[in-house]
N, CA and C atoms as an extended XYZ file, in Angstrom:
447
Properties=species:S:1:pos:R:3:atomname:S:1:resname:S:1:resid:I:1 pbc="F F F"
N        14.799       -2.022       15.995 N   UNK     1
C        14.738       -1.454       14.660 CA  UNK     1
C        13.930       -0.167       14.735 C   UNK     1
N        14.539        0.683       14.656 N   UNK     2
C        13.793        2.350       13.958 CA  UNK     2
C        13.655        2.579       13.228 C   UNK     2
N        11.950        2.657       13.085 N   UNK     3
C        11.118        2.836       12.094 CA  UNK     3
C        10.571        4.519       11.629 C   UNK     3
N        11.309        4.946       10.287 N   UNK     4
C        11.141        5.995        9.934 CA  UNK     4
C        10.201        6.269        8.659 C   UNK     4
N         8.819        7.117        9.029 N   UNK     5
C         8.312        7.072        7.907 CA  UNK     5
C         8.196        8.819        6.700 C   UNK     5
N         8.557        7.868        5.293 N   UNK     6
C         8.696        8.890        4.338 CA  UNK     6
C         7.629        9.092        3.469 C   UNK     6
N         7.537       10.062        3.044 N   UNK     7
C         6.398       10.408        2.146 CA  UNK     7
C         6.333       11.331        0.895 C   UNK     7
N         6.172       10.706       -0.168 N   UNK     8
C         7.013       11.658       -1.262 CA  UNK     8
C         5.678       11.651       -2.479 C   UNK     8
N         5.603       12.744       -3.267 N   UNK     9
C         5.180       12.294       -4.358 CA  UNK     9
C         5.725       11.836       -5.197 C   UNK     9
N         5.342       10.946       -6.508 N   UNK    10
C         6.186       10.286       -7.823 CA  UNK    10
C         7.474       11.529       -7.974 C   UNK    10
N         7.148       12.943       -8.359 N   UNK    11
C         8.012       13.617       -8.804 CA  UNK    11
C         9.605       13.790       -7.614 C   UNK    11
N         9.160       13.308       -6.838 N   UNK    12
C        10.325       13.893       -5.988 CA  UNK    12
C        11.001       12.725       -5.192 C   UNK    12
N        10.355       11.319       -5.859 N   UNK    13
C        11.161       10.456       -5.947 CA  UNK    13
C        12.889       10.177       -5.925 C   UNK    13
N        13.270        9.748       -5.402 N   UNK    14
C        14.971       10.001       -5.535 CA  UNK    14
C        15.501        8.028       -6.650 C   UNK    14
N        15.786        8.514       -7.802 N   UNK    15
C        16.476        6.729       -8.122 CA  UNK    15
C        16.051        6.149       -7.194 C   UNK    15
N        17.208        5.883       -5.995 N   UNK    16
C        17.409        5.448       -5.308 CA  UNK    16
C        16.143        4.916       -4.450 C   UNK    16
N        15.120        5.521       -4.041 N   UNK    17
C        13.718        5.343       -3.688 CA  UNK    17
C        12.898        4.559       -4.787 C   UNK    17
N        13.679        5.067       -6.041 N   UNK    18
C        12.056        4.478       -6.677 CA  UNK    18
C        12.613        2.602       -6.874 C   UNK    18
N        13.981        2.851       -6.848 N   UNK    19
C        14.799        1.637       -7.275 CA  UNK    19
C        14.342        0.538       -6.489 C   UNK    19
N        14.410        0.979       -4.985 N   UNK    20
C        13.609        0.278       -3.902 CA  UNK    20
C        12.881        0.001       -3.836 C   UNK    20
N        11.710        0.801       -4.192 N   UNK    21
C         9.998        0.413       -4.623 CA  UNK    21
C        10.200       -0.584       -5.391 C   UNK    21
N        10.376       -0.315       -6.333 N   UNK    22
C        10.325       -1.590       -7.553 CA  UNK    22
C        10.913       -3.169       -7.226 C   UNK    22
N        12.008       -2.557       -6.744 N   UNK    23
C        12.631       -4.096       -6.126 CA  UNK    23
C        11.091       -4.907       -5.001 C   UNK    23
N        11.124       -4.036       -4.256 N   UNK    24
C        10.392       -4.360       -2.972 CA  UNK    24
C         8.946       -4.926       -3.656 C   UNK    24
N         8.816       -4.652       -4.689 N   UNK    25
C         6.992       -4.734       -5.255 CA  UNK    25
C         7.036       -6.187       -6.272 C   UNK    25
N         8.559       -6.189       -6.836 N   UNK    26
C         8.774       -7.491       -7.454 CA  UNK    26
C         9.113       -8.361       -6.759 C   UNK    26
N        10.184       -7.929       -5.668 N   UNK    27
C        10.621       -9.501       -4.773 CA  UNK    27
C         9.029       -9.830       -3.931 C   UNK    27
N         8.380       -9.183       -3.521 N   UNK    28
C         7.205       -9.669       -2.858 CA  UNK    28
C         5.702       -9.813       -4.168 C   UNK    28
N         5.583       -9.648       -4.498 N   UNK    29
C         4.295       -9.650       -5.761 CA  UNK    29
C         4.337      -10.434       -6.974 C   UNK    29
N         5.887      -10.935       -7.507 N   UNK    30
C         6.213      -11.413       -8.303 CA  UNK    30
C         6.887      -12.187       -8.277 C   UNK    30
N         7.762      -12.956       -7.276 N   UNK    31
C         8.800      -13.733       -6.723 CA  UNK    31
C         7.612      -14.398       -5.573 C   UNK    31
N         7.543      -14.003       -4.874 N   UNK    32
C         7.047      -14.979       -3.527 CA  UNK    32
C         5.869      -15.159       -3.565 C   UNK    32
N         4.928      -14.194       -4.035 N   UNK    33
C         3.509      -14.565       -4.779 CA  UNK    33
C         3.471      -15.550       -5.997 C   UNK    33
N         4.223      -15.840       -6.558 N   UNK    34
C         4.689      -16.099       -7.639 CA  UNK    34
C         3.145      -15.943       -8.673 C   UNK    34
N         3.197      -14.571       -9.115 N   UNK    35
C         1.837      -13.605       -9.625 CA  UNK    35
C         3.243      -13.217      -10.869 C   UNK    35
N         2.523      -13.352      -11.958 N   UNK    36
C         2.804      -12.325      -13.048 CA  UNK    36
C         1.875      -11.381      -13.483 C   UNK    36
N         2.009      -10.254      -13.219 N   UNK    37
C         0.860       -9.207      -13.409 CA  UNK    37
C         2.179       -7.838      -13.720 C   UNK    37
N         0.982       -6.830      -14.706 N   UNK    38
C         1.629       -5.525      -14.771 CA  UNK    38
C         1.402       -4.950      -13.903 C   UNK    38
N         2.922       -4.636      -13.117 N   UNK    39
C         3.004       -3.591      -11.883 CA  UNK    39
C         3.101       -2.008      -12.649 C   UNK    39
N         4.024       -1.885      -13.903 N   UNK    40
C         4.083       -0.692      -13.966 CA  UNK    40
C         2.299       -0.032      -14.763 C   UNK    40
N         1.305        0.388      -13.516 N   UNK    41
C         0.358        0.522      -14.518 CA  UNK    41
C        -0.036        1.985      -14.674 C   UNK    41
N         1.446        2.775      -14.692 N   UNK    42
C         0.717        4.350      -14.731 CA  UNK    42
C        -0.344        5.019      -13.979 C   UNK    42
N         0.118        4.455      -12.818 N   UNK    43
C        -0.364        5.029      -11.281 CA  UNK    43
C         0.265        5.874      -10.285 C   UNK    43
N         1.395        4.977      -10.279 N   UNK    44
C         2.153        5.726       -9.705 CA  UNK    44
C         2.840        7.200       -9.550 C   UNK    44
N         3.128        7.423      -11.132 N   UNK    45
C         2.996        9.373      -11.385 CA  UNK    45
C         1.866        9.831      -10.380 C   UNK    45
N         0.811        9.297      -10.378 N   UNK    46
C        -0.275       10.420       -9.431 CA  UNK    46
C        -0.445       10.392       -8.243 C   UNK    46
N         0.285        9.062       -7.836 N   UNK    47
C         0.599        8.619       -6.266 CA  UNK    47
C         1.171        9.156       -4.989 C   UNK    47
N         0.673        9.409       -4.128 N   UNK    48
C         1.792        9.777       -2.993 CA  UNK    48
C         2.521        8.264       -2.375 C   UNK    48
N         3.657        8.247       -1.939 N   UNK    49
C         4.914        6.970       -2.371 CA  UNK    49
C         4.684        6.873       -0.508 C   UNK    49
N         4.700        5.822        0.036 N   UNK    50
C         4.424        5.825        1.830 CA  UNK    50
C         5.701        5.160        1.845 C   UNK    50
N         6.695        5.310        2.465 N   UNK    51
C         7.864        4.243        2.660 CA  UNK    51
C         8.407        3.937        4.242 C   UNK    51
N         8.567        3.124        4.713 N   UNK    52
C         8.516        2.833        6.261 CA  UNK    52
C        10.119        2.027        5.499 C   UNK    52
N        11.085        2.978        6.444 N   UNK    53
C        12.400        2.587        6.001 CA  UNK    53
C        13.441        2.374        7.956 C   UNK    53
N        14.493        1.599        7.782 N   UNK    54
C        15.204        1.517        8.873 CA  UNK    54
C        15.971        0.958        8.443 C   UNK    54
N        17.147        1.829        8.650 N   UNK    55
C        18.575        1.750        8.187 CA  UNK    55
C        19.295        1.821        6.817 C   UNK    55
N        18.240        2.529        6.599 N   UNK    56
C        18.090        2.756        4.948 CA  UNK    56
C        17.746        1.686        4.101 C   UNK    56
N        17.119        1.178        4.882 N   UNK    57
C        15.868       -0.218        4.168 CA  UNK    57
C        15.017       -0.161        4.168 C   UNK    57
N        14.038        0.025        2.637 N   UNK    58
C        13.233       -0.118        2.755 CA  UNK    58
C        12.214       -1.076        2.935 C   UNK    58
N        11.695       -1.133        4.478 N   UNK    59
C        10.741       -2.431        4.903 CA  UNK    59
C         9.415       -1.962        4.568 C   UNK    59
N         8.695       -1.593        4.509 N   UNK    60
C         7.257       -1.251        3.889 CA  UNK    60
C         6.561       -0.123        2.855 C   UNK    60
N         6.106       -0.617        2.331 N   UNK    61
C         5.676        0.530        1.259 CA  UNK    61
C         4.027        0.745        0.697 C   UNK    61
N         3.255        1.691        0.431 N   UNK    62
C         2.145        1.705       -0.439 CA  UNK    62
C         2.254        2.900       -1.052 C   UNK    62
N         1.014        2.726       -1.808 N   UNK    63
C         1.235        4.038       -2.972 CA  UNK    63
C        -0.451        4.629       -2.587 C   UNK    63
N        -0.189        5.904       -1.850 N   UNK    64
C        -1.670        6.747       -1.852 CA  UNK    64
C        -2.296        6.945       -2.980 C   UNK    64
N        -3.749        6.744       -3.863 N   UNK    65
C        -4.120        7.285       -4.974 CA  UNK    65
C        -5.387        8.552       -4.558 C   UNK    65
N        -4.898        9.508       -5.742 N   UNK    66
C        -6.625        9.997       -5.067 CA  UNK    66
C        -7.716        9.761       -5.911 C   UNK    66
N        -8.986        9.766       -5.178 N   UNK    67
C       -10.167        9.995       -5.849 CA  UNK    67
C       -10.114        9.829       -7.666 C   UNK    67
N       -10.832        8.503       -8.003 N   UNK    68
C       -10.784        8.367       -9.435 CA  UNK    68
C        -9.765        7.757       -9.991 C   UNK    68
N        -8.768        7.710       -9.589 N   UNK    69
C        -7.228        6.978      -10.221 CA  UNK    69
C        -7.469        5.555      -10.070 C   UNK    69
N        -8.044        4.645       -9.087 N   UNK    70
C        -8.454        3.195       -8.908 CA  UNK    70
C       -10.180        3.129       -8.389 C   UNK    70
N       -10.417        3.798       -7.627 N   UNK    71
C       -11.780        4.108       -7.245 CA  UNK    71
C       -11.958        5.403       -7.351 C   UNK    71
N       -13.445        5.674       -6.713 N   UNK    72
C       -14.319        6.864       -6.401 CA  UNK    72
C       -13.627        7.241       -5.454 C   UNK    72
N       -12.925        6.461       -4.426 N   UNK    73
C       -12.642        7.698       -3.156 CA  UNK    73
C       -11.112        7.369       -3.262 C   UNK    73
N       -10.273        7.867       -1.953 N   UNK    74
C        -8.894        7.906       -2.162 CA  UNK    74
C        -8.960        6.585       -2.009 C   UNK    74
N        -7.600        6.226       -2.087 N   UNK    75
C        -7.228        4.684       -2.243 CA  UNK    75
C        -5.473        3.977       -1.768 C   UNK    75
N        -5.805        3.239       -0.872 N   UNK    76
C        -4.398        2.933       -0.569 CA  UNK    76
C        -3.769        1.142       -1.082 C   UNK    76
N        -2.983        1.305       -1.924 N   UNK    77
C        -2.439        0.145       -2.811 CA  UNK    77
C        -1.476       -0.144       -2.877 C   UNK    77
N        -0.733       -1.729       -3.367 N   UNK    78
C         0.725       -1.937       -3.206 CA  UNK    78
C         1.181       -2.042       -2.280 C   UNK    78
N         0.185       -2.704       -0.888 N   UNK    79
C         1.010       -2.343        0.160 CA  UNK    79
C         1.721       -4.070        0.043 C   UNK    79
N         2.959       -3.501        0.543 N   UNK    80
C         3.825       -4.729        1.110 CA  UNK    80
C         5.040       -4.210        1.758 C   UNK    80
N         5.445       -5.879        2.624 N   UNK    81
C         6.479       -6.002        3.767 CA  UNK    81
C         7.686       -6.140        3.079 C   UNK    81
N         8.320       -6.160        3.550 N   UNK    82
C         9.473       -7.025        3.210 CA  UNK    82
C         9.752       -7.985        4.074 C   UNK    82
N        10.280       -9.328        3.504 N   UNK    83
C         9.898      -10.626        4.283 CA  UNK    83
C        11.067      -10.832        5.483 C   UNK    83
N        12.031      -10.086        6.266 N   UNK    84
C        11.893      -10.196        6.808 CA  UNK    84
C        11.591       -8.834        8.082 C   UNK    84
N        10.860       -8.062        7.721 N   UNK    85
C        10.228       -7.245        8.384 CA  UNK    85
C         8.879       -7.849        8.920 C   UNK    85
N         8.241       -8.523        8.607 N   UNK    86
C         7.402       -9.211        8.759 CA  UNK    86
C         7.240      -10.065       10.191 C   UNK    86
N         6.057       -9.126       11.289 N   UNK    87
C         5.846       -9.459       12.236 CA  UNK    87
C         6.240       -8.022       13.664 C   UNK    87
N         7.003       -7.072       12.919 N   UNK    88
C         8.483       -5.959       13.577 CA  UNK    88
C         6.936       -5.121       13.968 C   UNK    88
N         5.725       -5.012       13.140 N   UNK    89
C         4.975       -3.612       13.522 CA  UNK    89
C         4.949       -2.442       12.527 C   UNK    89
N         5.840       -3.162       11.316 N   UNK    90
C         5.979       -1.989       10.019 CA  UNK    90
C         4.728       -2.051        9.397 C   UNK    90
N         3.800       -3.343        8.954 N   UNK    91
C         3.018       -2.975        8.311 CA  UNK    91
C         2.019       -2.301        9.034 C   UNK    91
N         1.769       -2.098        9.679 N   UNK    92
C         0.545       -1.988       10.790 CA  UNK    92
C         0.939        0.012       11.040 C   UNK    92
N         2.063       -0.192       10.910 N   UNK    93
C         2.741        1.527       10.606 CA  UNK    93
C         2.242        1.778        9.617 C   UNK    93
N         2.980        1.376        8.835 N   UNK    94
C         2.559        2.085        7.451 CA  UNK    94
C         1.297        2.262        7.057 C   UNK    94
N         0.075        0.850        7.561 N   UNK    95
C        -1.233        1.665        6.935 CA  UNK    95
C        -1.658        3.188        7.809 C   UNK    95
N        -1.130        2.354        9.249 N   UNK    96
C        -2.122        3.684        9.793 CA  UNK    96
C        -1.316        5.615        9.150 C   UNK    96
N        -0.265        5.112        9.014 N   UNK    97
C         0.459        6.449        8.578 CA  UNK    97
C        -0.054        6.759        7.371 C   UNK    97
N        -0.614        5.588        6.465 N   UNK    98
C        -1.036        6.058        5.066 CA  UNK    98
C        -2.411        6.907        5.381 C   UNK    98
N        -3.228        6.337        6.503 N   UNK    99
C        -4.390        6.689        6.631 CA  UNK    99
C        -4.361        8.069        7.117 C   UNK    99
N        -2.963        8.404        8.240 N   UNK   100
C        -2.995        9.808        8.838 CA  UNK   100
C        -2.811       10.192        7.632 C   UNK   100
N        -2.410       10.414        6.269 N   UNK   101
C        -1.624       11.174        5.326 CA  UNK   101
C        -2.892       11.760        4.349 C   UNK   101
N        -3.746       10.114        4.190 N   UNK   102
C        -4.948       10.491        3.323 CA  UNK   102
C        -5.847       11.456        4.350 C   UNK   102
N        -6.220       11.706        5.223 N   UNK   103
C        -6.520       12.560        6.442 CA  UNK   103
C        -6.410       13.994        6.163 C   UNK   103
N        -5.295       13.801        6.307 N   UNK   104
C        -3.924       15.185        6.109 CA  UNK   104
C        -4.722       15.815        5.007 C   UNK   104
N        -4.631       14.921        3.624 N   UNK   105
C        -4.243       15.781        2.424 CA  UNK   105
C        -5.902       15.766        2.204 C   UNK   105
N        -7.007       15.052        2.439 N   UNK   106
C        -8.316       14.676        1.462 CA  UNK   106
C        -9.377       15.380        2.756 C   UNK   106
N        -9.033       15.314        3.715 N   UNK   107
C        -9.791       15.279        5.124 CA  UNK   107
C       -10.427       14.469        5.020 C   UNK   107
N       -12.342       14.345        5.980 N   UNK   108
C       -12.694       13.172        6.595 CA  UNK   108
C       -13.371       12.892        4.762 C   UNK   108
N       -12.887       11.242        4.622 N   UNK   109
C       -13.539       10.659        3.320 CA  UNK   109
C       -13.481        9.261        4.144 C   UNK   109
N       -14.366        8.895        2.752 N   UNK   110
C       -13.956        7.663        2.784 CA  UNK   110
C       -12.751        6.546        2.008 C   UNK   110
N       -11.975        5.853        2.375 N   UNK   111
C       -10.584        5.596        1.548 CA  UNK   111
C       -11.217        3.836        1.268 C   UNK   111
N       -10.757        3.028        0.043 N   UNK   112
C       -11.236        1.828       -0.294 CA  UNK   112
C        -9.628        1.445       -1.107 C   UNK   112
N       -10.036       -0.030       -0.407 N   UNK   113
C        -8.690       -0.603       -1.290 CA  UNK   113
C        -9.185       -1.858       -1.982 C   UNK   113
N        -8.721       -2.922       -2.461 N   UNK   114
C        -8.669       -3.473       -3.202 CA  UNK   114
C        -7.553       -4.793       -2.284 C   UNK   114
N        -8.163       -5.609       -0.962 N   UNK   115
C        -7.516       -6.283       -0.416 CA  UNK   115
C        -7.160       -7.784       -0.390 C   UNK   115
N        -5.748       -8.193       -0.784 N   UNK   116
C        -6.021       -9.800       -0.314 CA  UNK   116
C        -6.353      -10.575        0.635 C   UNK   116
N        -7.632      -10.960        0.307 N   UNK   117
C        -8.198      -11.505        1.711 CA  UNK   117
C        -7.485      -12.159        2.319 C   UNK   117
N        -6.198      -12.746        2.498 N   UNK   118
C        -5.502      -13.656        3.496 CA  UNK   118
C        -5.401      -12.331        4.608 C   UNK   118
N        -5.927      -11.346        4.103 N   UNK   119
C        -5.290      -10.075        5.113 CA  UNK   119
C        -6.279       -9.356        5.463 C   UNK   119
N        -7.695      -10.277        5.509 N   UNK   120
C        -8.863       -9.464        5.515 CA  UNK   120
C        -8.625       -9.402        7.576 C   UNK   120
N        -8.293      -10.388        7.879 N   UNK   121
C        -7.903       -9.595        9.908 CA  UNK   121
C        -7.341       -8.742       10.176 C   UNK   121
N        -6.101       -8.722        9.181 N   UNK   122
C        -5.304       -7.636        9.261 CA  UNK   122
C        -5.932       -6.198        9.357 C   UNK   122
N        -6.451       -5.864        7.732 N   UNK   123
C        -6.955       -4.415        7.212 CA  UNK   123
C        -8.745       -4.595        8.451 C   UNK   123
N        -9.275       -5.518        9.013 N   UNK   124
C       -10.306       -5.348        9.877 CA  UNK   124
C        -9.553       -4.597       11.350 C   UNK   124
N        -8.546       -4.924       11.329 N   UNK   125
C        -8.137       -4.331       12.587 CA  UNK   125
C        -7.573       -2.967       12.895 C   UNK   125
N        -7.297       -2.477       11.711 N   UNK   126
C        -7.485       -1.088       11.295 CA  UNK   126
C        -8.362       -0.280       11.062 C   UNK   126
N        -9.562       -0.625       10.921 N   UNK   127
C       -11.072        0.022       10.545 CA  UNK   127
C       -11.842       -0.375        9.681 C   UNK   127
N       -10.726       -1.143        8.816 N   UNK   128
C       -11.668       -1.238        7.520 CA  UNK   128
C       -12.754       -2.500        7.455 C   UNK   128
N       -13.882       -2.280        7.062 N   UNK   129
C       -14.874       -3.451        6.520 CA  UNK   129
C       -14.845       -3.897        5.369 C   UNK   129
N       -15.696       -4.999        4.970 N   UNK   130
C       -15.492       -5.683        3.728 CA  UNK   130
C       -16.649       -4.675        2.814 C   UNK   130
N       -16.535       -4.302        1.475 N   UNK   131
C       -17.184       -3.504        0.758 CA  UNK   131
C       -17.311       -4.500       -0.479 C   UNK   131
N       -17.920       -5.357       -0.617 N   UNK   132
C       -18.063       -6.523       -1.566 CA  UNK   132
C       -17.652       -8.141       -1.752 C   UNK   132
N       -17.801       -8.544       -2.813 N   UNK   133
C       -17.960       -9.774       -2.645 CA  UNK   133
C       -16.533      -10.366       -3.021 C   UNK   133
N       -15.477      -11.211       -3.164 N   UNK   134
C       -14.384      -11.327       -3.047 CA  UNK   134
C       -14.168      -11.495       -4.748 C   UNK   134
N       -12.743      -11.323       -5.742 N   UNK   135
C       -12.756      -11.668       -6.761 CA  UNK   135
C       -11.423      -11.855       -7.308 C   UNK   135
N       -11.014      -11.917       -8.229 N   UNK   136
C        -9.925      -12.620       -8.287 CA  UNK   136
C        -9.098      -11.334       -9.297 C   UNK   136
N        -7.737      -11.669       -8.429 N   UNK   137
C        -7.590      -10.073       -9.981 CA  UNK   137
C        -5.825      -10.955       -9.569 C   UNK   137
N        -4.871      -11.204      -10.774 N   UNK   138
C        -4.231      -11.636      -11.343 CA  UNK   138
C        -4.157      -13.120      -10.073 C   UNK   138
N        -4.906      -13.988      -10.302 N   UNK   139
C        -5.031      -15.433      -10.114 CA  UNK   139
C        -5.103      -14.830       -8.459 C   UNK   139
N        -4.902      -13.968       -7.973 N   UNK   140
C        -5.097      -13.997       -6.155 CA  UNK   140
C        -6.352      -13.347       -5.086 C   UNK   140
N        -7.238      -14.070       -4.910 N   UNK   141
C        -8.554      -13.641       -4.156 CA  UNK   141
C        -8.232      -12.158       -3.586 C   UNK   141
N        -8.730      -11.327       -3.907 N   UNK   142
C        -9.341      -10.050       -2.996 CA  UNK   142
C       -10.567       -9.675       -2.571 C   UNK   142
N       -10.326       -8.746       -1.846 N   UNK   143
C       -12.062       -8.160       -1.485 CA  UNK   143
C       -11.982       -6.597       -1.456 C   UNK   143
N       -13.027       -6.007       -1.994 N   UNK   144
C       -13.086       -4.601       -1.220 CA  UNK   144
C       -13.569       -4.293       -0.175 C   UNK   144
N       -12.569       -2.944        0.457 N   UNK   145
C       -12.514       -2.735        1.934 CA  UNK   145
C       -13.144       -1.200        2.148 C   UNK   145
N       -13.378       -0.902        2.759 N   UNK   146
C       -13.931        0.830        3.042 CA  UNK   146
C       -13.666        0.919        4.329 C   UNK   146
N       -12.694        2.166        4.749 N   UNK   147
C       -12.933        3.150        6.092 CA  UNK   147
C       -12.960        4.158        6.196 C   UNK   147
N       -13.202        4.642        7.094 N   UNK   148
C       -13.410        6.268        7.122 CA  UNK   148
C       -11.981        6.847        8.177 C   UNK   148
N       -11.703        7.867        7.338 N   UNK   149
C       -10.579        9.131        7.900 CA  UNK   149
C       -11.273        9.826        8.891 C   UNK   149
């Protein structure tokens, strides 16, 4: 599988991209989490869109925020697989590509997310540390994470 990664802001979104996002953020966040929460929360307009696609599928996605839109520093959110991408090396793409991007555009900061701890090995094996105490945000444990660009 060839893994191609895209990078768009909200405005230059194509349907077709955003159609995918949405699918991809409900079949995993709202279906298999089985979480009812508002996804559309007027973030995304200010977002840069990360999409890790192959074969014109989209298998991974997050949404870059900057500074102030969810936290104080940039912020990387929404990330998810698609289930059966899961295990291929996409997610593990996509953060670090989110991280080259926040890099790119913010230079050296610090970036914080907002993580489900079932994935606190995961986002540790990327750089990030735990930045607080764990809490619950629509019925599913998280923690905050901090690394540096």
């Amino acid at each position: 599988m060839e893994l191609t990664t895209v990078i768009k802001p909200f405005e230059e979104l194509s349907n077709h991209e955003l159609y995918a996002i949405i699918r991809l953020r409900n079949e995993v966040f709202v279906v298999e989490q089985n979480c009812v929460f508002q996804d559309a929360d007027n973030k995304d307009q200010l977002a840069d869109h990360v999409m890790i696609v192959a074969d014109d599928f989209l298998v991974a996605y997050s949404r870059v925020l900057p500074a102030g839109a969810s936290f104080d520093e940039p912020s990387i959110g929404r990330v998810v697989s698609d289930m059966k991408a899961r295990g291929t090396g996409a997610g593990r793409r996509l953060m670090k590509d989110a991280l080259s991007f926040i890099s790119e555009k913010y230079g050296s900061c610090t970036v914080r997310i907002g993580a489900q701890t079932y994935l606190n090995e995961f986002y540790k094996s990327l750089g990030f540390e735990n930045a607080g105490e764990t809490y619950l945000e629509d019925g599913i444990e998280h923690i905050e994470m901090t690394t540096q660009v």
